[in-house]
N, C-alpha and C positions, 0 to 999 in steps of 0.2 A: 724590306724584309730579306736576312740572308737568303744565300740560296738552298742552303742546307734545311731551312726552317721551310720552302716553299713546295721541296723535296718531299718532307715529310707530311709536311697538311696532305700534298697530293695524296702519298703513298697509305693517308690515312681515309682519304676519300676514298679509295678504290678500295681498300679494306671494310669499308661501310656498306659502297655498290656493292660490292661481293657478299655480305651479309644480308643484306634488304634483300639481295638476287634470291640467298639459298631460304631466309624468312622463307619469300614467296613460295617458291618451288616446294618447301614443307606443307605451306598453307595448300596450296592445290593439290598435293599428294594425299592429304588429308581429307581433304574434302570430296577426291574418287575415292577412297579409300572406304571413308563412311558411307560412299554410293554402293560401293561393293558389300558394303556389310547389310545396309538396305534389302539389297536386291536378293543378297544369300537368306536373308530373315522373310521375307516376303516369299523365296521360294521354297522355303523351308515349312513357312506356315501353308501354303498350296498342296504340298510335298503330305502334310498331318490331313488336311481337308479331305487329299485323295484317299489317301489310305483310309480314315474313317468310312467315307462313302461307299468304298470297295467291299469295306467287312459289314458294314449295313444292308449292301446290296447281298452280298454273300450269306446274312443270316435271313432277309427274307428272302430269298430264293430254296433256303432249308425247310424253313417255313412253308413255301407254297407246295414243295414236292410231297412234304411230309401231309401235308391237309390233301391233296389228290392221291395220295396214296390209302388214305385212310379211307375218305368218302367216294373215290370212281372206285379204284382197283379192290378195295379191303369191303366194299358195300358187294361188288358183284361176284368174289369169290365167296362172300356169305352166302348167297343167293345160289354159286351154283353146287355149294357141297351141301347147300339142302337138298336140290335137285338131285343130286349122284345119291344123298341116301335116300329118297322114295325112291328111285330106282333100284335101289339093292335092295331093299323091304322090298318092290315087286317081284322082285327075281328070287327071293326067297321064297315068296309064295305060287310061284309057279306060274306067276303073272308076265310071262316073257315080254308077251305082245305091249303089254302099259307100259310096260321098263322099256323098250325099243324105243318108242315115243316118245318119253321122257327123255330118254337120253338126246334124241335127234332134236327135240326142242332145245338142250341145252346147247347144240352148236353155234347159233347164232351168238349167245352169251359168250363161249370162248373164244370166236373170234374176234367179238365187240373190246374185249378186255384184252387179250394181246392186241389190239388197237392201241388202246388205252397205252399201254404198256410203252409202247415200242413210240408214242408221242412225248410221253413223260422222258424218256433214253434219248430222244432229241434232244433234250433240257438241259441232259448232267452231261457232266466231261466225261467221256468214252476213257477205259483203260488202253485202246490201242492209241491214243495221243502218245502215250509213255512208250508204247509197241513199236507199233507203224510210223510215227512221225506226223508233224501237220499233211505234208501229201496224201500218204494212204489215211486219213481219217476227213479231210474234208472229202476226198472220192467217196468213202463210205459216207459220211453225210448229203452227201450229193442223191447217192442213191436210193438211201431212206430217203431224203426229202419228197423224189419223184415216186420215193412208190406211195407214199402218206397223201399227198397233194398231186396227184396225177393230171387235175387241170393247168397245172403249170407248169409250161416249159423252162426248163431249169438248165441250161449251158454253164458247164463249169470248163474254166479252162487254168491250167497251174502250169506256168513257165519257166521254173525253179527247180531243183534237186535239194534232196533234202540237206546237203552237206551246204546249200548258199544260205539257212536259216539259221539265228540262236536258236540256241533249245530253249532258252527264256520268255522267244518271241510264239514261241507254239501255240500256248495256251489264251495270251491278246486274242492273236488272230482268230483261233477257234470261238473266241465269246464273241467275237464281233460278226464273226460268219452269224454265228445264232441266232445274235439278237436282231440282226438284218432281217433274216427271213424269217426269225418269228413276225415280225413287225410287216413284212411283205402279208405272210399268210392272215393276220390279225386285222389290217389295215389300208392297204393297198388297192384291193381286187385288182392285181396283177393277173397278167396269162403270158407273162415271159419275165424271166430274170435270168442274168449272167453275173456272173463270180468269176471273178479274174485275180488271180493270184502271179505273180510276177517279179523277174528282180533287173532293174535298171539300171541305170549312172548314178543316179541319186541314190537307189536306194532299194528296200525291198515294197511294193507295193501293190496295196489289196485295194478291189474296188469292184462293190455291187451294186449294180442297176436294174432298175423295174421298171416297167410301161403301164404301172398301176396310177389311182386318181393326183397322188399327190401332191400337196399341198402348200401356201405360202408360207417362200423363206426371202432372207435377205442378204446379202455382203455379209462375213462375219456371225451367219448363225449360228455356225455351231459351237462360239462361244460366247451363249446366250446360257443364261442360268437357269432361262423358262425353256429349256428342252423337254419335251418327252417322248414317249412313244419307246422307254428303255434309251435313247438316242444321249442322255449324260452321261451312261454307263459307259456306252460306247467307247465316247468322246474320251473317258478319263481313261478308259485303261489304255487308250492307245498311245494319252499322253504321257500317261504313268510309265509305260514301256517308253520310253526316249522316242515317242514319235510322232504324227502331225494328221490331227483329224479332219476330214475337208466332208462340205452337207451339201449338196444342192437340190432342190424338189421346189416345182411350182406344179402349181392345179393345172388337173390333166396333163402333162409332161413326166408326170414318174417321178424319180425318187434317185437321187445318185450317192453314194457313202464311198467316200478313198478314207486310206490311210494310206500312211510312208512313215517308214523305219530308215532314216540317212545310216548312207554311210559316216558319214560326215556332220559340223557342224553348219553345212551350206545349208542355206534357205531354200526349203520347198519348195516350187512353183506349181498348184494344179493350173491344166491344159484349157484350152478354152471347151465349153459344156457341149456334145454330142447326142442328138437325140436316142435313143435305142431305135434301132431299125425294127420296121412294122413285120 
């Protein structure tokens, strides 16, 4: 075979290798490619999941204030502006001393109900979130919680300025405070809990502990779909915000809730688990 003809087979071969090469490299482009489209579709539908569960949680929680507002707060202000008018029909008749009495009985009512009150204002998102920022609004929640719950020691500690937070992040962290110690107060029979608010290398990071009863978890609970105790809500809105829910709680040992907000897209690591000191 000339050599011009054995030239050319060659220069045809390598023109094939080089085709077969870039085939391949199409094929495998393609095939991350449709992994990425996967992964975007799958987080996308996670993305609809959350948000639906968000606004579901969000409309019965309108639900439960509007039904305690009607039947604690809206039953005992009935109750006590009947009281105030037998007292003004006594006081009209010249009945000082029964109106005195009447009124003094009705004290125990108004402060049963500013009780009431001021438990329900635990519940909804404070307008000083918008005000004060997450710092001066978990300190005010901090101090409503020990003046509502006096048997429990409540240590709050915030090692942040408010200029190291989003303002996107305020609102996460405040439901997640909430729903903590609602679930402490409901749940727990705790008699100490700490709230640690903080900003790290990693990141910004929240984490509340109780020395209350409980109960069994596993590697991996808190992304289990049979969460309760409010603990999905948790979970999603801290995912929802770009951030990383960590549960730990066994029986008798208390109850441990982090979250972390990265800086970054580095991987979280929680620490190894600490008992709360006695």
């Amino acid at each position: 075979m000339p050599a011009a003809q054995i030239a050319q087979n060659e220069e045809v071969g390598t023109l094939l290798a080089l085709v077969q090469g870039l085939q391949s490299q199409v094929r495998s482009q393609r095939s991350e490619l449709d992994a990425v489209h996967l992964k975007a579709h799958e987080a996308e539908l996670k993305l609809r999941q959350m948000s639906a569960a968000l606004m579901g949680a969000q409309e019965q929680e309108r639900t439960r204030v509007a039904a305690e507002l009607q039947h604690s707060v809206g039953q005992a202000l009935l109750l006590m502006n009947f009281g105030v008018g037998g007292a003004i029909e006594l006081t009209r008749s010249g009945d000082a001393v029964n109106a005195t009495e009447k009124l003094q009985a009705l004290a125990p009512q108004v402060k049963g109900t500013l009780d009431e009150v001021r438990r329900i204002a635990l519940g909804l998102r404070p307008a000083m979130l918008d005000d004060l920022g997450i710092v001066g609004t978990l300190s005010w929640l901090s101090r409503e919680f020990r003046t509502a719950y006096s048997s429990i020691a409540l240590r709050t500690e915030i090692e942040l300025q408010e200029s190291d937070l989003a303002v996107a992040l305020r609102t996460p962290i405040y439901r997640v405070v909430q729903q903590a110690l609602d679930n402490i107060v409901k749940h727990a029979r705790a008699t100490k809990v700490s709230l640690h608010l903080k900003r790290e290398r990693v990141g910004t990071v929240l984490e509340i502990r109780d020395n209350g009863s409980g109960f069994a978890s596993s590697p991996g609970a808190e992304k289990s779909a049979a969460l309760g105790l409010g603990l999905t809500g948790m979970r999603d809105r801290v995912e929802f915000s770009g951030g990383q829910f960590r549960l730990h709680s066994a029986p008798g040992q208390g109850t441990r809730v982090q979250a972390c907000w990265p800086l970054s897209s580095e991987k979280w690591e929680v620490g190894p688990d600490a008992r709360m000191a006695a």
